[in-house]
C-alpha positions in Angstrom: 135.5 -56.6 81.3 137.1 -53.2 83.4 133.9 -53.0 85.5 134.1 -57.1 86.9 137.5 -56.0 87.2 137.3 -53.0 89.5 134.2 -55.2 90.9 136.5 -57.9 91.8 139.3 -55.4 93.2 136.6 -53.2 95.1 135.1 -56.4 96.8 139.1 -57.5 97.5 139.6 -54.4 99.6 136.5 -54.4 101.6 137.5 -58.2 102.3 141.4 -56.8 103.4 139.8 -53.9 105.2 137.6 -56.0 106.9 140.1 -58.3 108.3 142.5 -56.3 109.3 139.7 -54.3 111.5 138.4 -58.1 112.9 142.2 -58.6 113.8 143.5 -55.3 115.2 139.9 -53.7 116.6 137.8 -56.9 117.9 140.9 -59.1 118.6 139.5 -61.8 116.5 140.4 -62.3 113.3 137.7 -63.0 110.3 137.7 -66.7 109.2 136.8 -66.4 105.8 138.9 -63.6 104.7 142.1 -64.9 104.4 140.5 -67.7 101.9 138.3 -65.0 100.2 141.3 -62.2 99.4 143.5 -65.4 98.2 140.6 -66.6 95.6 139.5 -63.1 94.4 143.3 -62.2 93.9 143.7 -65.5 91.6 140.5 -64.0 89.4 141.5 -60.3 89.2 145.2 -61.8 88.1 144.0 -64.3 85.4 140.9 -62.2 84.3 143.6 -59.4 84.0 145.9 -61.0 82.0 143.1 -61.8 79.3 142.0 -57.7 79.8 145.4 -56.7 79.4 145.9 -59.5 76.4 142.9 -57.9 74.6 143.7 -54.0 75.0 147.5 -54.9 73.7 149.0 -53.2 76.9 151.3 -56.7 77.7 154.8 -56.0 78.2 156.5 -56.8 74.8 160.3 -56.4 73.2 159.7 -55.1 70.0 163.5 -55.5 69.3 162.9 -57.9 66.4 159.5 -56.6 64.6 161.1 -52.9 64.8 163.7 -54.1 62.2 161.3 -55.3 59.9 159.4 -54.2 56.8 155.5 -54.1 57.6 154.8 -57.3 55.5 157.2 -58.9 57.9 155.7 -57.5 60.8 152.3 -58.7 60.0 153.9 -62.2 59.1 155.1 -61.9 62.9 152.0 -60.7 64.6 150.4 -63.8 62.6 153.1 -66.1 63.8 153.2 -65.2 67.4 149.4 -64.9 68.0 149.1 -68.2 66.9 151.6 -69.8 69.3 149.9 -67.8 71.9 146.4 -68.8 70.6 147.8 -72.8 71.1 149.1 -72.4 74.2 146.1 -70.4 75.5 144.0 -73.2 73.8 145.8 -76.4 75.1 147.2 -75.0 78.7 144.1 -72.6 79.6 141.0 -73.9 78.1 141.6 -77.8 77.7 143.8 -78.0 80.9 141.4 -75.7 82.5 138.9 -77.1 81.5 140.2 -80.8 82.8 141.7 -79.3 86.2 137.4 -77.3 87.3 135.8 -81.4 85.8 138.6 -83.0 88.3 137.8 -80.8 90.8 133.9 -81.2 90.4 133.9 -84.7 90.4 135.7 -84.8 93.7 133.6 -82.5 95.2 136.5 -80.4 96.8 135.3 -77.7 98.5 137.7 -74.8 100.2 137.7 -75.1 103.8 136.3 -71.8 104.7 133.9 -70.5 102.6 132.4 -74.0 101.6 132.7 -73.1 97.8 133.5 -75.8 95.1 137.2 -75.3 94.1 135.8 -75.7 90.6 134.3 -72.5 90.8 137.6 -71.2 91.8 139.8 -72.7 88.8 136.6 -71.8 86.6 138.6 -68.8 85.8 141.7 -70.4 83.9 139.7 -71.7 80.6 137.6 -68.5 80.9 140.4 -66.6 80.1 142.0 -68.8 78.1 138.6 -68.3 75.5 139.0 -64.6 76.4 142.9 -64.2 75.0 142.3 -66.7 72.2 138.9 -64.3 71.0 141.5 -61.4 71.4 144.2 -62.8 69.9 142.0 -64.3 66.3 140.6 -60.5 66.2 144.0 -59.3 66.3 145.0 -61.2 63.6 141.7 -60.3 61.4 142.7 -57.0 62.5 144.6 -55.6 59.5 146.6 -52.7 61.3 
């Protein structure tokens, strides 16, 4: 998951690099860069959430499960991995999943670069499975 990361990332600053050379060197901008950085930004953000969700780096108060014993700790980690395994489930994969169908079926394709917009928004429900795997082996998890 790190290396479509820094794959992502990598391609996202040739992209920058290269339109800001087209813009400032030739004198004309790149057309399909703008499009190109805005779309690999919205992958490298989502598919980073479900990285960071999965190596347990997320910013987190740990006021409340400081204070408690570690049977109510685990009770916790149970409770709030479900509710984020719900909303992951309902809001990512099934709303995903409705939002890339509604896109395919209307054929919208992004100005530019000519690419279905489905293929764009593909990313949402993958994540979504992503953090739900994550968050079920966190729970299994006994630590």
């Amino acid at each position: 998951m790190s290396t479509v990361l820094v794959i992502i990332m990598a391609v996202m600053v040739v992209n920058v690099l290269w339109q800001v050379f087209t813009r400032f060197v030739i004198g004309t901008p790149s057309s399909f860069t703008d499009e190109l950085a805005r779309y690999l930004m919205i992958w490298v953000g989502v598919l980073g959430a479900a990285y960071i969700s999965g190596r347990r780096m997320h910013v987190a108060i740990d006021l409340l499960p400081t204070r408690l014993n570690k049977e109510g700790q685990q009770k916790l980690k149970i409770i709030s991995n479900s509710i984020i395994i719900l909303f992951c489930f309902f809001a990512m994969v099934i709303g995903g999943v409705r939002l890339v169908y509604i896109t395919f079926t209307l054929e919208q394709y992004s100005p530019a670069l000519q690419i279905p917009l489905a293929v764009v928004y593909l990313v949402i429900p993958i994540s979504g499975l992503l953090i739900i795997y994550y968050k079920i082996s966190d729970i299994l998890n006994k630590q």
